[in-house]
C-alpha positions in Angstrom: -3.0 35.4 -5.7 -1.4 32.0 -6.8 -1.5 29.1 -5.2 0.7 28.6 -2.1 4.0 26.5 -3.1 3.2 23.9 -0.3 -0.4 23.9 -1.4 1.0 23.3 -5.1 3.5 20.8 -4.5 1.5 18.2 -2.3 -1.6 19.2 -4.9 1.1 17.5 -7.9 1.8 14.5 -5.3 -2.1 13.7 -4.7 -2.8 13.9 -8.5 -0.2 11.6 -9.6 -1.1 9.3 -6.6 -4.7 9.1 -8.1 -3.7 9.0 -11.7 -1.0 6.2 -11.1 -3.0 4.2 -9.4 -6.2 4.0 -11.1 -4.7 3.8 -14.5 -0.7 3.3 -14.5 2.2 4.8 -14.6 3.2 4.1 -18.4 0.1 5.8 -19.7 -0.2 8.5 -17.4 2.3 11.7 -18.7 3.4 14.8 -16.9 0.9 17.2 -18.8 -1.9 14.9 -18.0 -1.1 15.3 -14.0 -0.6 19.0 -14.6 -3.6 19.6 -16.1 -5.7 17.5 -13.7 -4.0 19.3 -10.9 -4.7 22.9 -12.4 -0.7 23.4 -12.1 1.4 24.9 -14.7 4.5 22.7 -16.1 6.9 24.9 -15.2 5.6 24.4 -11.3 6.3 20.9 -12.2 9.8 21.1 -13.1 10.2 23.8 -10.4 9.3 20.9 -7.9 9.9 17.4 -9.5 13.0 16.9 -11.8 10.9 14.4 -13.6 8.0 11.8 -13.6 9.8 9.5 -11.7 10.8 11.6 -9.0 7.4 12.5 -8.5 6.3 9.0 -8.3 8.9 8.7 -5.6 7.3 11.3 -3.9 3.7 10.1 -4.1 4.7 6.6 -2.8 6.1 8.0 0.2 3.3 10.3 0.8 0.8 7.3 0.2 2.7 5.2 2.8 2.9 8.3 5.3 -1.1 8.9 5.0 -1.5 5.1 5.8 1.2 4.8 8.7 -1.1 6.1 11.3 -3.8 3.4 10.4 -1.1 0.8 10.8 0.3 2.1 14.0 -3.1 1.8 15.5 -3.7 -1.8 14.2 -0.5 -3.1 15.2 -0.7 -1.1 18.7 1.0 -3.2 21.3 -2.3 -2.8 23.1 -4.2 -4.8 20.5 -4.1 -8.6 20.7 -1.7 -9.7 17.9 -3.7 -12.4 16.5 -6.5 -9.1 16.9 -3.9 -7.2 15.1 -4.4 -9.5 12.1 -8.2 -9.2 11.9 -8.3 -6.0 12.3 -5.5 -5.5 9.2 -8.0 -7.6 6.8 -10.9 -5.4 8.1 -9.2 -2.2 7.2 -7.8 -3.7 3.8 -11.0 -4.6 2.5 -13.0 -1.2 3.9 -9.7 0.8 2.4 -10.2 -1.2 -1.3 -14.4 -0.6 -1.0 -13.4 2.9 -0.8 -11.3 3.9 -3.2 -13.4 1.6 -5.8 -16.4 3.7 -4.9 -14.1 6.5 -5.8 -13.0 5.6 -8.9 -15.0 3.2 -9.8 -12.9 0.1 -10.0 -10.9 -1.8 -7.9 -7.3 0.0 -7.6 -5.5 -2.6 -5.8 -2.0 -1.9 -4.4 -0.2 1.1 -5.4 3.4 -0.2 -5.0 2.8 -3.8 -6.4 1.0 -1.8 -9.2 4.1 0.9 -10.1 6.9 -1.5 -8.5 5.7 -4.3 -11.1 5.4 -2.2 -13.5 9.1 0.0 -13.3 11.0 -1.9 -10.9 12.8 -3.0 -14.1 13.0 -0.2 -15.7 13.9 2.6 -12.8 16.2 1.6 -10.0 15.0 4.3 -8.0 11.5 3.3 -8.1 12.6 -0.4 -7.3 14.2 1.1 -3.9 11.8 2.9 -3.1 8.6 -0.1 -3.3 11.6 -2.0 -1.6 11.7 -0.2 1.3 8.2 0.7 1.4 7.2 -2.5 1.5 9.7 -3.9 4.6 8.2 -1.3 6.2 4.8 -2.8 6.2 6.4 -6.6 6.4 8.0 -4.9 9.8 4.9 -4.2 11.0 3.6 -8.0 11.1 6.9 -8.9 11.8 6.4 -7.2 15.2 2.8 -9.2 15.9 4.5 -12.3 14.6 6.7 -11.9 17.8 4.2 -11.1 19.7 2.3 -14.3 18.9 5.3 -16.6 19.6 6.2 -15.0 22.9 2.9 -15.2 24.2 2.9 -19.1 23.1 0.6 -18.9 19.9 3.5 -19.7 17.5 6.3 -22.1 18.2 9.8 -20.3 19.1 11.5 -22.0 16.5 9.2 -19.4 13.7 10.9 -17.7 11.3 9.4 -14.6 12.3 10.7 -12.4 9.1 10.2 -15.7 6.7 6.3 -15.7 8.0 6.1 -11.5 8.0 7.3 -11.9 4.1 4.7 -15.1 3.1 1.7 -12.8 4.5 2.6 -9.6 2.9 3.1 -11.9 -0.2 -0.3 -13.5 -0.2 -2.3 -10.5 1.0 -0.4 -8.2 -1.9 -1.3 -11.0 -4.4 -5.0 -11.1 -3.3 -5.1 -7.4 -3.6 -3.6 -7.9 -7.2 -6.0 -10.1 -8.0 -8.8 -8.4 -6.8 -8.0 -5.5 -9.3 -7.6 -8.1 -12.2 -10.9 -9.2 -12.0 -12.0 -6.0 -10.7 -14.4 -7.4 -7.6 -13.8 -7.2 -4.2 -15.5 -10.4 -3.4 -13.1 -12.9 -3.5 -11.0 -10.3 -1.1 -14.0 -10.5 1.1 -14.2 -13.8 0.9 -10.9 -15.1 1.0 -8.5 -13.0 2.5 -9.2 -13.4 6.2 -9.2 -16.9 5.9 -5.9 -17.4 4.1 -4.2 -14.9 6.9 -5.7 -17.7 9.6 -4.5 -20.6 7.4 -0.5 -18.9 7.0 -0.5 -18.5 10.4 -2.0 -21.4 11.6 -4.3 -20.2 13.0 -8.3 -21.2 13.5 -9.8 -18.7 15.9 -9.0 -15.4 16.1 -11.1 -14.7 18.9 
């Protein structure tokens, strides 16, 4: 018996995701994902109209298997200066991971593809868009937090600040893939979150 179309289609999403991200998407082609996923190109096209749309797919897929981490971290029940420290923690355990996987350090899959295509494919450059307000949302929501419980000053620019730290923790993951170490991540990440928000203790 063949594979189960469910089975087949998520199989095509979790092979690109992988490929994509530890190489890119430029040198990765549709027979190469096919044949690392065991799956016949015409299950490809019965599936995904193209590359890109596949991509599409694997983004949201990547952000879906990483939403219930975030909802824990940013649980209302957490501190949210806690919120913070525990977001570097997981950031840095998630990169040690997936290097030990693959052998090298991966980085971010949507600054990776978005910086790659978002001037080539308007549909990719939505889609790392909206991906990445949706994570910008989620610190945006501790930022809040911290200024109604007094740790920020009202007048914050609560979305301005959400953007700066998902800038500078995006670019530290970048940079950690350039140079292909994790130790200036380990080093330096937790302490630039501290020094954005202005804050010297987390604890």
């Amino acid at each position: 018996m063949g594979r189960p179309a469910t089975d087949t289609k998520q199989k095509l999403i979790s092979t690109a995701s992988e490929l994509i991200w530890k190489n890119s998407y430029g040198s990765v082609s549709v027979d190469d994902i096919c044949k690392a996923a065991e799956v016949k190109k015409g299950s490809f096209y019965h599936y995904f109209k193209s590359k890109a749309d596949l991509a599409l797919a694997s983004m949201e897929d990547h952000f879906e298997n990483s939403k219930q981490d975030y909802e824990r971290i940013f649980s209302q029940s957490v501190p949210p200066i806690k919120r913070f420290e525990e977001l570097v923690e997981h950031i840095i355990e998630k990169q040690s991971d997936i290097s030990i996987t693959y052998q090298q350090v991966c980085g971010c899959p949507y600054a990776t593809l978005g910086s790659e295509m978002a001037g080539q494919d308007q549909d990719i450059r939505e889609k790392v868009d909206s991906i990445l307000k949706r994570y910008e949302d989620y610190y945006a929501s501790a930022i809040r937090d911290m200024v109604a419980q007094g740790q920020l000053p009202k007048s914050t620019d609560i979305e301005c600040l959400a953007a700066e730290l998902y800038c500078y923790i995006t670019g530290q993951v970048i940079l950690a893939r350039i140079h292909n170490s994790l130790d200036p991540l380990k080093r330096d990440l937790k302490n630039g979150v501290f020094r954005i928000l202005n804050v010297k203790d987390m604890h």
